[in-house]
Structures are given as C-alpha cells and as structure tokens.
VOPA-692182 format. One record per residue: residue number from 0; residue in three letters; x negated, y, z negated of N, C-alpha, C, O, CB in turn. Coordinates in Angstrom, 2 decimals. Glycine has a CB too. Layout:
// residues N
    k    r      nxx      nyy      nzz     caxx     cayy     cazz      cxx      cyy      czz      oxx      oyy      ozz     cbxx     cbyy     cbzz
  NUM  ALA        X        Y        Z        X        Y        Z        X        Y        Z        X        Y        Z        X        Y        Z
...
***
This chain:
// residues 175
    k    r      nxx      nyy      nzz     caxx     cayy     cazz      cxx      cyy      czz      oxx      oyy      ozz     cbxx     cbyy     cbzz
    0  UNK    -0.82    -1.21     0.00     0.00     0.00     0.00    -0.85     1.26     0.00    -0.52     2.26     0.65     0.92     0.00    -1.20
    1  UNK    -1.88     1.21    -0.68    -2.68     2.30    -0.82    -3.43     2.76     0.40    -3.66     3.94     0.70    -3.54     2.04    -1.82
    2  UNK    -3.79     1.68     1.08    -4.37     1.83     2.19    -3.32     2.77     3.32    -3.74     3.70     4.01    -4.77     0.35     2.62
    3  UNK    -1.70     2.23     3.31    -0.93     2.67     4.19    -0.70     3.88     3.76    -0.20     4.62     4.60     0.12     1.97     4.44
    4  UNK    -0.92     4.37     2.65    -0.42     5.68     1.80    -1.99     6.72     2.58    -2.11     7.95     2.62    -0.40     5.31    -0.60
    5  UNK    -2.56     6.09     2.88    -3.87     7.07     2.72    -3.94     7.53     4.44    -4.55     8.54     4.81    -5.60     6.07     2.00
    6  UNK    -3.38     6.80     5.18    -3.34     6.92     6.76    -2.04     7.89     7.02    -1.86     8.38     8.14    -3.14     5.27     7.58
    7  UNK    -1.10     8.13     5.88     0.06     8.51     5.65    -0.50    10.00     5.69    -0.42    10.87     6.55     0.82     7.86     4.36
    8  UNK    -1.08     9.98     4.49    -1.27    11.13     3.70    -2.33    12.14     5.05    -2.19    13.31     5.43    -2.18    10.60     1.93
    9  UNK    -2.92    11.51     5.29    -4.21    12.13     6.86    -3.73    12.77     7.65    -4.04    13.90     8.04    -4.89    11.10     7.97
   10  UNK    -2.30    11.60     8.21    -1.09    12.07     9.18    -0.61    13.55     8.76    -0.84    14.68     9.19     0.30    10.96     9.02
   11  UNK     0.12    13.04     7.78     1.02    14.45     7.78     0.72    15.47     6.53     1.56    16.33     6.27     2.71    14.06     7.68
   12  UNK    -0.44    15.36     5.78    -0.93    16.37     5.29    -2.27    17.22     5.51    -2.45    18.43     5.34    -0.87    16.04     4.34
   13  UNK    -3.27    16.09     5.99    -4.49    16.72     7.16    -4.17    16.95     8.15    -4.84    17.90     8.54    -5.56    16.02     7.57
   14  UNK    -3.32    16.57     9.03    -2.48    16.68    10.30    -2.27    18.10    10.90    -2.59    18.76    11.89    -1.10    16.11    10.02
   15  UNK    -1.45    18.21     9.58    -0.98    19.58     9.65    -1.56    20.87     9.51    -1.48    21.81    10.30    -0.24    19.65     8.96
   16  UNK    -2.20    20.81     8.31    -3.11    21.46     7.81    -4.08    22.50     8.76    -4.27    23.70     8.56    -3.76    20.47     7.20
   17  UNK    -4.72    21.52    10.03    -5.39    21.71    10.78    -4.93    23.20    11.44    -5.69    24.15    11.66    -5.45    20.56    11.49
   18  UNK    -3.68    23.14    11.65    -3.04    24.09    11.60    -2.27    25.79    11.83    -1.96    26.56    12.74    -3.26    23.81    11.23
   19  UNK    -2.24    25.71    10.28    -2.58    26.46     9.03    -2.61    28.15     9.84    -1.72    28.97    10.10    -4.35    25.78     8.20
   20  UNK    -4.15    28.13    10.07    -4.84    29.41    10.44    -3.91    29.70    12.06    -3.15    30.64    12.29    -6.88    29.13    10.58
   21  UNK    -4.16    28.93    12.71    -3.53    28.65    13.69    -2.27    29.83    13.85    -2.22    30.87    14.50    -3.14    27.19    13.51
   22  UNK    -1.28    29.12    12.92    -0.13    29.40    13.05    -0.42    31.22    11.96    -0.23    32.30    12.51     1.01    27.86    12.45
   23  UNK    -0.70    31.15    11.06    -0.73    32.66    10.75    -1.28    33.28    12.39    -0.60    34.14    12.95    -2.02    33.04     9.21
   24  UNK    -2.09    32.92    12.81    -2.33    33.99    13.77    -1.20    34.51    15.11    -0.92    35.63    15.53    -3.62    33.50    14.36
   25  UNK    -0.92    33.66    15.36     0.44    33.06    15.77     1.50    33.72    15.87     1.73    34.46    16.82     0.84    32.18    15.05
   26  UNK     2.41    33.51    14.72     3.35    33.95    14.24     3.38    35.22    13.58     4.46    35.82    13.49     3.68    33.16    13.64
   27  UNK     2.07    35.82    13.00     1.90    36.72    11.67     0.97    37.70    12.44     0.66    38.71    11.80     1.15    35.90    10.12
   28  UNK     0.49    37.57    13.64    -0.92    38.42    14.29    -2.07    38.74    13.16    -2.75    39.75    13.38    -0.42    40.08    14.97
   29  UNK    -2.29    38.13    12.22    -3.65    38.35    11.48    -5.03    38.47    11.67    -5.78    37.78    12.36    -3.76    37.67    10.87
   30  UNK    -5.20    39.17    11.15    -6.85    39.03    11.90    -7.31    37.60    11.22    -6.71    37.08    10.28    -8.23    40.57    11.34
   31  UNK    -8.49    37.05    11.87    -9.50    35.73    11.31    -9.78    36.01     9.66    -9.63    35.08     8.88   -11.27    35.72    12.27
   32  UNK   -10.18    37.31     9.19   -10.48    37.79     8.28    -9.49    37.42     7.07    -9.78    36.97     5.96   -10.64    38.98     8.63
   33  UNK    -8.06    37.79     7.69    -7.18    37.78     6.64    -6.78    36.65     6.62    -6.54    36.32     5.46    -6.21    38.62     6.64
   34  UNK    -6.57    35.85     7.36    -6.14    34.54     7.59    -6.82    33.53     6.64    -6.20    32.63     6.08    -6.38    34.20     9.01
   35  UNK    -8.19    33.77     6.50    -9.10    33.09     5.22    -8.73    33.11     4.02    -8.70    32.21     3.18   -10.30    33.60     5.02
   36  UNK    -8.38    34.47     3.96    -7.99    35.10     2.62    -6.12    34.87     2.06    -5.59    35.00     0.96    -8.40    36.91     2.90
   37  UNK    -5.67    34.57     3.13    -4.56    33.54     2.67    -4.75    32.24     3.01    -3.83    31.60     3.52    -3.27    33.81     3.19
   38  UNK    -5.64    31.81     2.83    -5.61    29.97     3.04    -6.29    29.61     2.05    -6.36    28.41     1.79    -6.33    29.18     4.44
   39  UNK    -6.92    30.52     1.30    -7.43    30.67     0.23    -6.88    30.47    -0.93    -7.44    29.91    -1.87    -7.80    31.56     0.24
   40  UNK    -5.35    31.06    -0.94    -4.77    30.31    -1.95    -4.24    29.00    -2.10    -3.67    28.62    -3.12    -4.01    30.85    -2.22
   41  UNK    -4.47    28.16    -0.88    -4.22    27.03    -1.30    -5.14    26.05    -2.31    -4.74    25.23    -3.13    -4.00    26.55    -0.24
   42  UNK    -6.59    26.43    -1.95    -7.70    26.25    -3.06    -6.93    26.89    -4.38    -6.50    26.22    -5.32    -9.30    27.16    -2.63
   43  UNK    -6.86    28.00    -4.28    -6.34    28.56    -5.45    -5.37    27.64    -6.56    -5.57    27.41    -7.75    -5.58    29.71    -4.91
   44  UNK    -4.40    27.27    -5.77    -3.80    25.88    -6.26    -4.56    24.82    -6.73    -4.11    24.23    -7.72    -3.14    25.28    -5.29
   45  UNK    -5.66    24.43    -6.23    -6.43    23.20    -6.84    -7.02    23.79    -8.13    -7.07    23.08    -9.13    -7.67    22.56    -5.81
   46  UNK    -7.64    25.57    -8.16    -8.33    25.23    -9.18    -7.20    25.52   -10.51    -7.49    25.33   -11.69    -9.77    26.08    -9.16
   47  UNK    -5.80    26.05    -9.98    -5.02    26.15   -11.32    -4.92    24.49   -11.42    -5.13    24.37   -12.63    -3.33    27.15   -11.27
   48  UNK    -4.76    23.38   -11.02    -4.58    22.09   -11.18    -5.92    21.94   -11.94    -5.96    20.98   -12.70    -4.31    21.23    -9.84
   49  UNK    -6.54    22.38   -11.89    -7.64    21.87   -12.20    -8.12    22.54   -14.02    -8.95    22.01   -14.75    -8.65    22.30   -10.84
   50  UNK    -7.55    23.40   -14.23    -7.53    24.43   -15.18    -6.22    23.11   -16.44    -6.34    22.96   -17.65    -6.74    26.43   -14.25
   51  UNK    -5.30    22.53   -15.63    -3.96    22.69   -16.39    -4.23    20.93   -16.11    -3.24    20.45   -16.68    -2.29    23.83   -15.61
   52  UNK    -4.95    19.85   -15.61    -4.97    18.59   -15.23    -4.69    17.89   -16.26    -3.62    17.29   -16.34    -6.04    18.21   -14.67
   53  UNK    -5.64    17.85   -17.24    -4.86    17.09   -18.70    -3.62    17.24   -19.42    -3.17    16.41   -20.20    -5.54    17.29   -19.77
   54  UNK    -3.12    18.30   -19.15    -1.65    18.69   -19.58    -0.82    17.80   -18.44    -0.07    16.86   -18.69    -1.30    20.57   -19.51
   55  UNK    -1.16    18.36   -17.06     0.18    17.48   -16.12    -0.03    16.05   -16.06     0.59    15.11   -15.56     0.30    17.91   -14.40
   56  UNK    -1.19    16.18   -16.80    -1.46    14.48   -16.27    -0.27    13.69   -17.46     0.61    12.88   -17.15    -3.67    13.77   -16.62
   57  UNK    -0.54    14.13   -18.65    -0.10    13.59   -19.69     1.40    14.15   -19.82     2.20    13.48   -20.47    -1.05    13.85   -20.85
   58  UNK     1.83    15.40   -19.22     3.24    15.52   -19.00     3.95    14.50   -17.88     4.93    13.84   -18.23     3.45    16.98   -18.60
   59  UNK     3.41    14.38   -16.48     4.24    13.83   -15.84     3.53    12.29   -15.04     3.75    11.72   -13.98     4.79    15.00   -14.93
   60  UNK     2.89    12.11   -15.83     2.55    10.41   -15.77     2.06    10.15   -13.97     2.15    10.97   -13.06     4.39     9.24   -16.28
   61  UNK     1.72     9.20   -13.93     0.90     8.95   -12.31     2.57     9.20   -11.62     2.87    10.26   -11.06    -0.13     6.75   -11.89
   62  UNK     3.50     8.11   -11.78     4.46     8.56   -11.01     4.97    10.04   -10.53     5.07    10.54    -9.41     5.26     8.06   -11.52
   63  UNK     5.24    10.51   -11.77     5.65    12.33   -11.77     4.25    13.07   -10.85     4.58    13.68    -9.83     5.65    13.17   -13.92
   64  UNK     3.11    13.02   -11.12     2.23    13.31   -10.30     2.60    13.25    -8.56     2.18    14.16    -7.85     1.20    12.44   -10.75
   65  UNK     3.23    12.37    -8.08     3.07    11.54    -7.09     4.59    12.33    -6.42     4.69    12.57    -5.22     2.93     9.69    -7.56
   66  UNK     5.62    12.64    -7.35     6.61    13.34    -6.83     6.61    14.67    -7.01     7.27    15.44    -6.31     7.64    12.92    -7.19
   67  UNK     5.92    15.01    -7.93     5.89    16.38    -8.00     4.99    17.08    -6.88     5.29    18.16    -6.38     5.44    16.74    -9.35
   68  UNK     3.70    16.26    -6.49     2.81    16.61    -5.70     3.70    16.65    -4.44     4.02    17.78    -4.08     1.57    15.73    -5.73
   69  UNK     4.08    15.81    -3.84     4.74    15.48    -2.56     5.76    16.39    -2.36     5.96    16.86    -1.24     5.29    14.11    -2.49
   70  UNK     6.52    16.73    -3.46     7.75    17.55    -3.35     7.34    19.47    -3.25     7.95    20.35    -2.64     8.73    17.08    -4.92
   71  UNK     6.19    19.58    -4.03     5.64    20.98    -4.00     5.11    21.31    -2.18     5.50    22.29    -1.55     4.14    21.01    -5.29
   72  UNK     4.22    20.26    -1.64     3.82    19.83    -0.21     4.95    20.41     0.47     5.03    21.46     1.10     3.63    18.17     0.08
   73  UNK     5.89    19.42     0.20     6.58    18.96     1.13     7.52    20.58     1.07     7.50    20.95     2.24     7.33    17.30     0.80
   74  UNK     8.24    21.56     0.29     8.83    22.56     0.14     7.87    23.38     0.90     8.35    23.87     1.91     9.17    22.87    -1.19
   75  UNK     6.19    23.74     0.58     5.76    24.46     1.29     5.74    24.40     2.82     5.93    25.34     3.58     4.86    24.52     0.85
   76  UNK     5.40    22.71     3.24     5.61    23.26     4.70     7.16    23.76     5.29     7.41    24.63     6.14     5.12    22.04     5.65
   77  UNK     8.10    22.87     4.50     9.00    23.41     4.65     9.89    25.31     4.75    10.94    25.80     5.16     9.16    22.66     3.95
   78  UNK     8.67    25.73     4.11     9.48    27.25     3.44     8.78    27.76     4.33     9.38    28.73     4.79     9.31    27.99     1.71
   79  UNK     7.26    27.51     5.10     6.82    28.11     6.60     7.36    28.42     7.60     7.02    29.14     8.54     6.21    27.56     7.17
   80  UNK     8.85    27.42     7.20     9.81    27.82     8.84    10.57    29.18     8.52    10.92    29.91     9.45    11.31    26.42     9.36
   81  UNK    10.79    29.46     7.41    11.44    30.89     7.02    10.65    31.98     6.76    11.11    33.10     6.98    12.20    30.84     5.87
   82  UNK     9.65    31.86     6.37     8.96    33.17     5.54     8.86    33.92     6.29     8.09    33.65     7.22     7.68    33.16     4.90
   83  UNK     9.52    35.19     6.32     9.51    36.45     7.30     8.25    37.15     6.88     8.17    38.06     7.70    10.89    37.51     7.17
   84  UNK     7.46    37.21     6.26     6.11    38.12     6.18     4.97    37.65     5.29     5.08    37.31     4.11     6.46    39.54     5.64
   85  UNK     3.83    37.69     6.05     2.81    36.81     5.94     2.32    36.85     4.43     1.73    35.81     4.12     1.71    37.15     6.96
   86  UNK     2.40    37.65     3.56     1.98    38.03     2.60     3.04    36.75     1.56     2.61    35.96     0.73     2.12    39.79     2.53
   87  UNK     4.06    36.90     1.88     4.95    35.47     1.46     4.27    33.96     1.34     4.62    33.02     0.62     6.09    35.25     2.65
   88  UNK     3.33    34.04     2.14     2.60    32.65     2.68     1.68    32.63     1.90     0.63    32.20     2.38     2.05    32.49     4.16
   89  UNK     1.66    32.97     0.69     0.24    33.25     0.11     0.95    32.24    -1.15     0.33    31.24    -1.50    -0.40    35.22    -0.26
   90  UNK     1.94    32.51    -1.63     2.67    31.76    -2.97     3.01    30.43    -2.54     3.09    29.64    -3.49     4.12    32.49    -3.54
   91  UNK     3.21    29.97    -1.49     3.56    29.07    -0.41     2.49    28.02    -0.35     2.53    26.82    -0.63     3.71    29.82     0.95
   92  UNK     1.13    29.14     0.29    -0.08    27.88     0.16    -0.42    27.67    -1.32    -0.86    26.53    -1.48    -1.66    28.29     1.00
   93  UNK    -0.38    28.46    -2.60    -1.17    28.07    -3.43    -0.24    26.73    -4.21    -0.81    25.93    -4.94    -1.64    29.38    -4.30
   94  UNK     1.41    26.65    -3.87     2.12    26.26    -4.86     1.44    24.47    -3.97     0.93    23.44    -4.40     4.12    26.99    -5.01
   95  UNK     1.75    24.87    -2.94     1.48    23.84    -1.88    -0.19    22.96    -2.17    -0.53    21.79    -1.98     1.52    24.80    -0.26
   96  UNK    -0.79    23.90    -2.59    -2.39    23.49    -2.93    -2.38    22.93    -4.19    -3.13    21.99    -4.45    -3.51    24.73    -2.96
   97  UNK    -1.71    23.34    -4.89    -1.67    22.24    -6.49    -0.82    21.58    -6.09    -0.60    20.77    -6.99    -1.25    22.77    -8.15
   98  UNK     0.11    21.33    -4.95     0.67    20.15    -5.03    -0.32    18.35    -4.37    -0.45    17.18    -4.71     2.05    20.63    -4.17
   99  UNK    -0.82    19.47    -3.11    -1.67    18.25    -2.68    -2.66    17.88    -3.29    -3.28    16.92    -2.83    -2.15    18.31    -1.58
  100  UNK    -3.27    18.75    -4.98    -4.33    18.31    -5.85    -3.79    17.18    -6.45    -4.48    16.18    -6.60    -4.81    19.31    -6.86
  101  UNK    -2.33    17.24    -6.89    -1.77    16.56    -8.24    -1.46    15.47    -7.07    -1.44    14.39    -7.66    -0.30    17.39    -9.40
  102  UNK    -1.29    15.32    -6.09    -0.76    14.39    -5.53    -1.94    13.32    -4.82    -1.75    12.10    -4.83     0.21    15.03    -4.64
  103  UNK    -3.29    14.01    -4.14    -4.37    13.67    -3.57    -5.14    12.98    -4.42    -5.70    11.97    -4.02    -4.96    14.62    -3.07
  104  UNK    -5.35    13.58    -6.19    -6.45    13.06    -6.86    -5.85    11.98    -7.36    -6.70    11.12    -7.59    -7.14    13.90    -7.84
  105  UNK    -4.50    11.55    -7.72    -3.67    10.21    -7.95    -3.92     9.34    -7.24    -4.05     8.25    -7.78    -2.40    10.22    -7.84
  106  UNK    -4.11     9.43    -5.67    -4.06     8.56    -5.00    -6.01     8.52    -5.09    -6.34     7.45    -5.60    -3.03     8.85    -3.57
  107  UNK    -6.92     9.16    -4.83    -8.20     8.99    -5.33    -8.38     7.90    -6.34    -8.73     6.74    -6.11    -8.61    10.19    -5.87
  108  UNK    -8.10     8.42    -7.44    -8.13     7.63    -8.78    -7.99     6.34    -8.36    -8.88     5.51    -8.54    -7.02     7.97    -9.84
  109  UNK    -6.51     5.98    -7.59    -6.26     4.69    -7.49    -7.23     3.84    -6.61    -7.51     2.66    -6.83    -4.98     4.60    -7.05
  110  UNK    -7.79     4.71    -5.42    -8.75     3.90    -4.75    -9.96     3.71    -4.97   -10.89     3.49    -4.19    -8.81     4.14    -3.77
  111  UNK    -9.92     3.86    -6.69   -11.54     3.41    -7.00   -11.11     2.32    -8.23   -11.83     2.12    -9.21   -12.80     4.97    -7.66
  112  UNK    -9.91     1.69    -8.00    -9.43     0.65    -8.23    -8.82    -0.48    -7.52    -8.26    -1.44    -8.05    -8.91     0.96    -8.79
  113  UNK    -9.05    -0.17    -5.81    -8.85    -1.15    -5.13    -9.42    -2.25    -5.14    -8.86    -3.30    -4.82    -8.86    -0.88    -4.29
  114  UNK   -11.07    -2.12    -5.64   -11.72    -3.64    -5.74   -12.38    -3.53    -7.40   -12.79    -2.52    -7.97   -13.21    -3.96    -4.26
  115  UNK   -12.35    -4.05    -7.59   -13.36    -3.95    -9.22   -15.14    -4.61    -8.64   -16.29    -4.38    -9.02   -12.37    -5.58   -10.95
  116  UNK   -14.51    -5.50    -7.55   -16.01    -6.50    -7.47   -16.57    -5.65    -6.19   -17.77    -5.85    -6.00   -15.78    -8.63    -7.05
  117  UNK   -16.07    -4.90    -5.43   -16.54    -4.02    -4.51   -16.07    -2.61    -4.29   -15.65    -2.15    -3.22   -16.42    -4.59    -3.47
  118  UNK   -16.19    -2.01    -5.37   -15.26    -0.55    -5.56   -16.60     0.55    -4.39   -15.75     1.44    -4.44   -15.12     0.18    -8.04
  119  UNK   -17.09     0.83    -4.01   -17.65     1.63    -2.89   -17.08     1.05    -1.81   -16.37     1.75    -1.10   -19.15     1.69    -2.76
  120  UNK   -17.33    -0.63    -1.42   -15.97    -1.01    -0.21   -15.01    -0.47    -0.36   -14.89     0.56     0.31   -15.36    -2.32    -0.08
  121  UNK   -13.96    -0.82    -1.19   -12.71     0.11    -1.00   -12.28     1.01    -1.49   -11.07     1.07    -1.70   -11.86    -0.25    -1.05
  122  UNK   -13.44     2.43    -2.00   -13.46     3.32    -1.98   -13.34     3.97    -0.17   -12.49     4.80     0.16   -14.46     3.46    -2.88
  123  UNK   -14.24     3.47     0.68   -14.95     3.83     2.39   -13.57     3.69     2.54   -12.71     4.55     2.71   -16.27     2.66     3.51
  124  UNK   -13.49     1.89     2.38   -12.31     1.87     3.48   -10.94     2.93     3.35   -10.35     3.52     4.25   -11.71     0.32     3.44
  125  UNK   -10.71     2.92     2.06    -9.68     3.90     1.58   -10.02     5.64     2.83    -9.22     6.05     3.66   -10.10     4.16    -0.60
  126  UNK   -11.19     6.16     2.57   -11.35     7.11     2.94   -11.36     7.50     4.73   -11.11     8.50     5.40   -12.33     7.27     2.20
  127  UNK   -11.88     5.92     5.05   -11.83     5.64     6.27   -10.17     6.01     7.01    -9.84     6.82     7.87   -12.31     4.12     6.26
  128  UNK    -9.43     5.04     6.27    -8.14     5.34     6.80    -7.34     6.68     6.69    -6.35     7.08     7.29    -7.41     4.45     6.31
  129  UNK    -8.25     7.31     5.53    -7.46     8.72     5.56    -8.29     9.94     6.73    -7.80    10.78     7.49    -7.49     9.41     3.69
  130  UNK    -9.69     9.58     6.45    -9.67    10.25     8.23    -8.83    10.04     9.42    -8.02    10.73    10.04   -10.79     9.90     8.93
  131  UNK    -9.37     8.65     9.55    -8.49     8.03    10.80    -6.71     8.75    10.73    -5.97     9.17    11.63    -8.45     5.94    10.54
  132  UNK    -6.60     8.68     9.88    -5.11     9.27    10.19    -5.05    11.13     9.87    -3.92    11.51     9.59    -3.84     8.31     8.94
  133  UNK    -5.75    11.84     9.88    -6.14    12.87     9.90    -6.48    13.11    10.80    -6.35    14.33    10.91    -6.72    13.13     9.28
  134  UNK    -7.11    12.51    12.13    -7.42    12.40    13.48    -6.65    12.46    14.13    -6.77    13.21    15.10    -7.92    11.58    13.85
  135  UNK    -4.91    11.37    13.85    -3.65    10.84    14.57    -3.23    11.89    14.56    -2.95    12.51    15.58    -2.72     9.78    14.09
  136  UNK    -3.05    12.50    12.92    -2.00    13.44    12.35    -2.06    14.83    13.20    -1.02    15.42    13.49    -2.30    13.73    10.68
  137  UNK    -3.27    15.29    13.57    -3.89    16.79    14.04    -3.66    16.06    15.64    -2.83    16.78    16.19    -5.96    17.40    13.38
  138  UNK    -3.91    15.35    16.23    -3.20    15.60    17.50    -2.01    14.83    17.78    -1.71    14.75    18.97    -4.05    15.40    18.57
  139  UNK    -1.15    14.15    16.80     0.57    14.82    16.95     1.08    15.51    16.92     2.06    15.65    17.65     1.34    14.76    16.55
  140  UNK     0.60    16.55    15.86     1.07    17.61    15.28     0.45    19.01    16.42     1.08    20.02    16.70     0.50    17.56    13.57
  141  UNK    -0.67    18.71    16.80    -0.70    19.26    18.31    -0.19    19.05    19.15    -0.25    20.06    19.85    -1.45    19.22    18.87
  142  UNK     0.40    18.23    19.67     1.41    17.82    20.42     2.62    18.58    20.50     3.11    19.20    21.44     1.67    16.69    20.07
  143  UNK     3.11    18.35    19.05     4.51    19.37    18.73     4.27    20.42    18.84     5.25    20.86    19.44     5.18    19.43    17.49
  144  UNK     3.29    21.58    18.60     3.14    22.50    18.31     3.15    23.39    19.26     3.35    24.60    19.15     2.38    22.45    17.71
  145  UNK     2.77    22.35    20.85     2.63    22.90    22.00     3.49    22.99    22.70     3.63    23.81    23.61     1.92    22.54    22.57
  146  UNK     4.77    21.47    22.11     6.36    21.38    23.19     6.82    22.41    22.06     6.56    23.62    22.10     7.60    19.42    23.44
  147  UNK     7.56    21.77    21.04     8.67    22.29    20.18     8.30    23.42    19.35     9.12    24.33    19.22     9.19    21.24    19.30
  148  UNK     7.04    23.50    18.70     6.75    24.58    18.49     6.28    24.41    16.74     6.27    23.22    16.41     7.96    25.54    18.99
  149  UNK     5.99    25.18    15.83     5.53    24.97    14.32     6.14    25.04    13.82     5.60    24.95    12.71     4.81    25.48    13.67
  150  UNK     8.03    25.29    13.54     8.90    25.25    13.32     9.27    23.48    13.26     9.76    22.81    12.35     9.43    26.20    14.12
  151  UNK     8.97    23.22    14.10     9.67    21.47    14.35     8.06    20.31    13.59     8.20    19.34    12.85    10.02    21.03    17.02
  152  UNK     6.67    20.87    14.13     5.50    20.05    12.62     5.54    20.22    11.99     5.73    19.18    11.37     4.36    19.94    12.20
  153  UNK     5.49    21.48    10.98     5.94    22.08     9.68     7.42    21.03     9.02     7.46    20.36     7.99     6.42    23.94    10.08
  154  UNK     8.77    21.28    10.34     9.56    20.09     9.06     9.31    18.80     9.19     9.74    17.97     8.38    11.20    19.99     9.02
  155  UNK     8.72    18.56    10.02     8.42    16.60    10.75     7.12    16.03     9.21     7.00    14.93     8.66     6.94    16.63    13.38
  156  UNK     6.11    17.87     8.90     5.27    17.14     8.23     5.95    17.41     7.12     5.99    16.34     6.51     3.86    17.40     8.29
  157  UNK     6.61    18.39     6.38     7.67    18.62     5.34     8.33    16.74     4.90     8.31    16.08     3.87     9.10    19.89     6.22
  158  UNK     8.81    16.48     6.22    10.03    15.51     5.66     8.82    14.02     5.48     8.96    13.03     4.76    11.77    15.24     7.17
  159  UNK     7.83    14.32     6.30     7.24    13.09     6.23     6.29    12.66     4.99     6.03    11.51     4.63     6.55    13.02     7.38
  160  UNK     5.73    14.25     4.28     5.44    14.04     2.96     6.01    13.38     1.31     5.54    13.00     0.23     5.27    14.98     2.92
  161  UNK     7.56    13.61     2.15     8.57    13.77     0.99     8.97    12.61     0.94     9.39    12.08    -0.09     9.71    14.74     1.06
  162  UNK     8.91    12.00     2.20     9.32    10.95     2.41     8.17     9.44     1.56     8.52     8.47     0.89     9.49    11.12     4.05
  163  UNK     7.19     9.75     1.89     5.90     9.26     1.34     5.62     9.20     0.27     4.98     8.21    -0.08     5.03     9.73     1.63
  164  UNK     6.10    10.55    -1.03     5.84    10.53    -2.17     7.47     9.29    -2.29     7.20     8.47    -3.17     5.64    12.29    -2.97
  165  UNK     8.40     9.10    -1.92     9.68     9.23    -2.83     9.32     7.18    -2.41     9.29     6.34    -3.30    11.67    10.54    -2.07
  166  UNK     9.16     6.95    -1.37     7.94     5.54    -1.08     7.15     5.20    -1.93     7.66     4.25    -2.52     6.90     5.67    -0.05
  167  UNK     6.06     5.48    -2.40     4.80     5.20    -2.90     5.20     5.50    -4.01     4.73     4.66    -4.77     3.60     5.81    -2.44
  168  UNK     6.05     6.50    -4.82     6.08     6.54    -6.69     6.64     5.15    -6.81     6.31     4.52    -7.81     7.31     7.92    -7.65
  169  UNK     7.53     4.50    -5.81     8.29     3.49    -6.24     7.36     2.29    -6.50     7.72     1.46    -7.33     9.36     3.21    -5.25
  170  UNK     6.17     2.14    -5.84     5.40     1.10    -5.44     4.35     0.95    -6.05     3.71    -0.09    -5.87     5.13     1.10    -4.33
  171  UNK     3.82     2.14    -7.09     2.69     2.33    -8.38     3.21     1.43    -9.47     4.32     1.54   -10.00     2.57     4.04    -9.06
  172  UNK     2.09     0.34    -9.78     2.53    -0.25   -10.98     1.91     0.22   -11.69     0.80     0.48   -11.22     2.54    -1.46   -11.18
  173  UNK     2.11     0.65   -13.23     1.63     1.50   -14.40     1.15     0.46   -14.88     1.69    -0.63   -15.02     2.56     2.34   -15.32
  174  UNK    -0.41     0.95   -15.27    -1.41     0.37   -15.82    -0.96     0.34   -17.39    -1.71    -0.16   -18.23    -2.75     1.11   -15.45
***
C-alpha cells in the first residue's frame, strides 16, 4: 500500500506542484520575483509544522495526520480555482504546505518501516516510486493544463489528494 500511496502522492501532489509558479504567472501576471515570494509560503507551512509537530502528532494520531494533511492539500488546490487576487494565494500555499508536511512526513516515517532486514531497500524503493510518479504526475497535469486549463488540474489534483488521504487513513494499521 505504501508503495501505491507514494506513486499517488508524486502524481497528484508533485504533479501539480510543478506548476505552481507557472500558473501565478499566468493567471496573476507576477513578476518571477514575486512569484518566489509567494511559493514561499508554502515552506512557510512546513516550518510552522515543524515548530507545532509534537503537539499534532500527539493531538491527531498517524491517522488524523493523514486526513488532515490530505484535506488541508486537497482545499488548497481546490481554493486556486477561485482566488480572485494573488496576494490570497499566499494563505492558500502556506495552509497547503503544512498540510503536505503533516501528511508527507507520515508517509516517510512509514517507509523506514517497510523492511526492518533491509530498511535503505525500502526506503529507495519507496522514494523511487514517488519520483516516478512525480514524473507521470507533471506531464498529466501538463497535459490538462494545455487542453482544459488549471482550473480542471488544480480540481483533478484537489479531488485526487482527498481521495488518497480518505484511502490510505483506512489502510494504516496502528502500531
């Protein structure tokens, strides 16, 4: 499962991602300059996760991690199809960036428990498949972006995140 979760996760959260800058310029005419400086808060998100990790960890357990992450994801790409002004996109990526921390380092954790007798094997392979599908994900999502437009990857990767967390919390057995 972990393995399919990690080709999942490449797809439609590296996928998309790729993106990102893309579409601010796009939609928002930003300069390169500013465009950094809002993608920036999606880091921003990791390091409040990172500030607050022992609290959420111990508030919302690997499962809650796993939906909360997916569901924060999954709202941000979602709320990209509305946000009328770029400055909006800034609360968007960061809420979105602690979501893919709380949701990314869960699934980490777990893949350095795929083997006990070969944990660097299926650590690779784990990581392997999440490139590989980070590869798929960025030219599907190029694909769409070029017929239907960032309106239609944004909800394809929206629903496909959400879809993934509400999958995979079910399928974590608690240690």
């Amino acid at each position: 499962d972990l393995i399919i979760v990690a080709s999942l996760e490449g797809i439609f959260i590296f996928g998309v991602l790729a993106y990102f800058g893309a579409f601010l310029r796009h939609e928002h005419a930003l300069s390169y300059l500013a465009i950094g400086l809002v993608l920036a808060a999606y880091s921003m998100g990791g390091a409040i996760y990172i500030a607050a990790v022992f609290h959420i960890v111990r508030l919302l357990g690997e499962r809650g991690m796993i939906l909360a992450g997916t569901a924060l994801l999954a709202a941000g790409y979602l709320l990209l199809t509305v946000v009328p002004f770029w400055w909006l996109c800034i609360p968007v990526f960061l809420f979105a960036g602690l979501g893919f921390y709380a949701f990314h380092n869960t699934m980490q954790t777990r893949a350095t428990e795929l083997s006990a007798d070969a944990r660097g094997t299926g650590v690779s392979l784990w990581v392997f498949m999440l490139f590989l599908g980070q590869g798929v994900g960025v030219t599907l999502f190029g694909y769409m972006i070029d017929g239907p437009g960032y309106d239609t990857a944004f909800i394809v990767a929206g629903l496909g995140v959400a879809g993934l967390g509400l999958w995979f919390q079910r399928r974590v057995q608690v240690h």
